[in-house]
Steps between C-alpha positions, in 0.01 A plus 500: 500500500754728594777374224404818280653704786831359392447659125362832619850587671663414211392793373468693792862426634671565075318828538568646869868344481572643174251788338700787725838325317316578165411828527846600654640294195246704215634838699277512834635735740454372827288724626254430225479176539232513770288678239553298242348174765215700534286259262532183714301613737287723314400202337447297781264750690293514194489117353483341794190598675375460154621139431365434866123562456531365129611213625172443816301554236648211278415163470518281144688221379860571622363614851477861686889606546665257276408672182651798628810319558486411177490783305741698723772259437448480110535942512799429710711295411509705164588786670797348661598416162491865384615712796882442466505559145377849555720748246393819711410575889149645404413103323659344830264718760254380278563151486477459875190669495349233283666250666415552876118540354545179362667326812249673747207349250637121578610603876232646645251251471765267681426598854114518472573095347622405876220682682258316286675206494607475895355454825592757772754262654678424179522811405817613664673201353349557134659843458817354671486300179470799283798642697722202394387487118574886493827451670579251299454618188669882626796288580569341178339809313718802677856278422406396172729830333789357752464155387546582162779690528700305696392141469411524167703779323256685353606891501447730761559813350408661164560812313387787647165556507405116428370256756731205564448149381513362801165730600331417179505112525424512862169678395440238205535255778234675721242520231522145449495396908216725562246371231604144554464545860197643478364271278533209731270627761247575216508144415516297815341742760128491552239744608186499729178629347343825655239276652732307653679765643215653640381205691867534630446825627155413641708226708772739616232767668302201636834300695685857564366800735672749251297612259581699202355906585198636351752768299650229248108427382379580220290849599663792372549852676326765380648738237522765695762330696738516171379842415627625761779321575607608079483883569805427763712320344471718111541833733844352716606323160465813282642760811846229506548505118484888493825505807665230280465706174549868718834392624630324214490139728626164390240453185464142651318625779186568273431138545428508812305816496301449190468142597303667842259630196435276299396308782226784606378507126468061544268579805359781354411239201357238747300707674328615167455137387281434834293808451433364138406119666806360351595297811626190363750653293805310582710923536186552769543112674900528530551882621200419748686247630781672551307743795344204670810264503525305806721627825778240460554612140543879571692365787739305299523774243701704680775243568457389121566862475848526654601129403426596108682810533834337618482218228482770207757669651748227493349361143565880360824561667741193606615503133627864544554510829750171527685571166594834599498496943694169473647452124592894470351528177241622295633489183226274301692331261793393700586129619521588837113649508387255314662243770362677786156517288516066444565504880149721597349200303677269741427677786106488401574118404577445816248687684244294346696189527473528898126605473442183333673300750365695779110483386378196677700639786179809527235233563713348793555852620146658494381166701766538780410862490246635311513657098551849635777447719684314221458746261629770734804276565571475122423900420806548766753278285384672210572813680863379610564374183436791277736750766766242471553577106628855603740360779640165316841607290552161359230382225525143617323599864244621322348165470438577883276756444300297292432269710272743727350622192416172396329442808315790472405422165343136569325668756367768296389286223311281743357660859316802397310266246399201769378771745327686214295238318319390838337835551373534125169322328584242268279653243731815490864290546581638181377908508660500860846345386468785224469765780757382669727548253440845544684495811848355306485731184459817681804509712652324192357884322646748800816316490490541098480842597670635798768295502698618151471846733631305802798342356595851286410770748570374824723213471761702220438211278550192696250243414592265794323718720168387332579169654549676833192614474308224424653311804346773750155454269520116539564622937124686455366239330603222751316753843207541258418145511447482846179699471365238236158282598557189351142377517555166387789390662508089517371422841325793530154439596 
């Protein structure tokens, strides 16, 4: 069920161990390259939710998520096929625009597949299996470029403004693993029916005292509640674009401020659809359930939050920030970046190599303890891990660091999904997964844009202190989980 996992971060790991390297290589400056990432999760806050209720609302031959997998895989493994033959910068930033719409398409429908497919108690152990296929498949994925290089002989530089070989067959190799992959659990996985999974749910409330709250039903809030809420957000969006134009500001920033619009005008939208008695227009069903989301979700958000925002931190920035803080260089095209830039891929190799191993180790933990206290425990390593780039000298101890990272990455992957899925209705698995995604793309967005800023005017330059950064984030993430209600905790009655 979960073997498509292992495709998925094919793709994912080629593109967040290797895109920055391709920019830098088509004439990126570094502190563009944050801007230029801004499409992953663009795309992701606006596919997913889509892909989410698209997919509740599906049910024919090849099942409700599985022809989502499907046809995700098919867009993406093309993609990965075209990105690292990009001539110019402008085709690459475009190419990993289509292709994380394409990978979000087959991934998102993933998670809602274990909360239909699970009981409460298995559920912990079900995204622990995720957690391995996606550390797994990182692992081989993110040392593929090293591996050809230097097991294989296959160049690792090029002329000047050219990506290597050793890039380009690693991503031919990716397109391949991810639609295989996923075509395996398309074939041999199966699928309950929505009547099925109903009488499933009926069970649950009847055997549990938890019971899912009246605001993920299906009644929705008036439009004056949007109305309102629009004339807010247009106003602050609108008054923070004119101080970014009047003061000349990072242009960047206008993604975050215009983004505070264009959300106003989407409930402005909604709340005219309800005054015209268009209520079961999926736009109305998935912003609506947005502002009734259950309390453990907003709960968890904010850790997602501060957990999200270190990871793209460290995806944007270890390629810049090692090559130059430990290799003293940031000269593109010379063999000693382009060694330090193989050994970023090793580093993320290895931190999802040891979140692989470590993934049936989070089952064990959150029984001793409970899911909250492990995934505070592993936030902390992440924390410690992400610091220790700046202080380690030597690139070899760097495979230290990644080791708390890849804790907190296993962790990540897994917890805040097994306490989510027990406080959502099964009906809306998919919708809510959508949602939640909200809650990884936008710190993915502010760190698109604030941290180019960061690194250039307040850090002179120095991408490692991105990483720094993201440590303390990973720090507020891990005290934010103690305020979590994990309503369906095994054992909880």
């Amino acid at each position: 069920m979960s073997f498509g996992f292992l495709g998925i971060q094919f793709g994912f790991a080629l593109q967040n161990a290797n895109v920055s390297r391709i920019f830098e290589t088509l004439g990126a400056s570094v502190d563009n390259i944050p801007i230029l990432w801004i499409a992953a999760p663009v795309t992701g806050l606006i596919v997913q939710p889509i892909i989410g209720y698209m997919s509740d609302n599906t049910w024919g031959r090849l099942g409700r998520r599985r022809p989502y997998f499907l046809f995700g895989a098919i867009l993406a493994s093309i993609a990965l096929l075209i990105m690292p033959n990009s001539p110019v910068l402008w085709v690459a930033a475009g190419m990993l625009w289509i292709m994380d719409a394409s990978i979000n398409i087959s991934m998102e429908p993933f998670r809602a597949f274990v909360g239909d497919m699970l009981s409460s108690d298995q559920r912990t152990r079900g995204f622990a299996m995720q957690s391995f296929f996606i550390g797994t498949g990182a692992v081989i994925a993110s040392a593929l470029p090293y591996i050809m290089s230097n097991w294989l002989n296959i160049a690792n530089t090029a002329p000047e403004g050219q990506i290597p070989p050793s890039v380009k067959f690693s991503f031919y190799i990716g397109g391949l693993v991810f639609f295989l992959a996923i075509l395996w659990t398309v074939i041999r996985s199966k699928e309950y029916s929505p009547e099925e999974l109903k009488s499933f749910e009926e069970s649950r409330h009847k055997t549990r005292k938890y019971q899912v709250p009246d605001h993920t039903s299906e009644e929705i809030l008036p439009a004056s509640r949007f109305l309102r809420s629009s004339f807010f957000w247009i106003i602050g969006g609108g008054v923070l674009s004119f101080i970014v134009y009047y003061f000349s500001l990072k242009p960047e920033l206008y993604i975050l401020t215009l983004g505070l619009a264009i959300f106003g005008f989407i409930q402005l939208i909604t709340g005219r659809l309800i005054v015209a008695g268009k209520k079961k227009n999926g736009f109305v069903i998935v912003l609506n359930d947005l502002f009734k989301m259950p309390k453990t979700m907003a709960q968890l958000a904010v850790v997602q939050f501060f957990s999200w925002f270190a990871l793209f931190a460290m995806w944007i920035y270890s390629t810049a920030g090692v090559t130059s803080h430990i290799y003293g260089t940031s000269d593109t095209g010379s063999v000693i970046y382009n060694e330090g830039a193989n050994w970023v891929g090793v580093m993320f190799a290895v931190y999802n190599g040891f979140a692989a191993a470590v993934a049936f180790l989070l089952p064990v933990l959150a029984k001793l303890t409970n899911r909250k206290i492990t995934h505070m425990v592993c936030l902390i390593a992440g924390g410690l891990g992400l610091i220790s780039v700046y202080l380690f000298k030597d690139p070899d101890y760097l495979i230290i660091s990644m080791l708390g990272v890849g804790l907190a990455w296993a962790s990540i992957l897994a917890m805040p999904y097994a306490i989510l899925i027990g406080s959502l209705p099964v009906n809306k698995l998919g919708t809510y997964m959508g949602i939640f995604n909200f809650f990884i793309v936008i710190p993915q967005i502010i760190a698109a844009s604030l941290l180019g800023f960061f690194v250039k005017n307040i850090m002179g330059g120095e991408a490692i202190y991105a990483l720094v950064l993201g440590g303390v984030s990973m720090f507020v993430a891990a005290i934010f989980v103690l305020f979590v209600q994990d309503v369906d905790q095994p054992g909880k009655s």
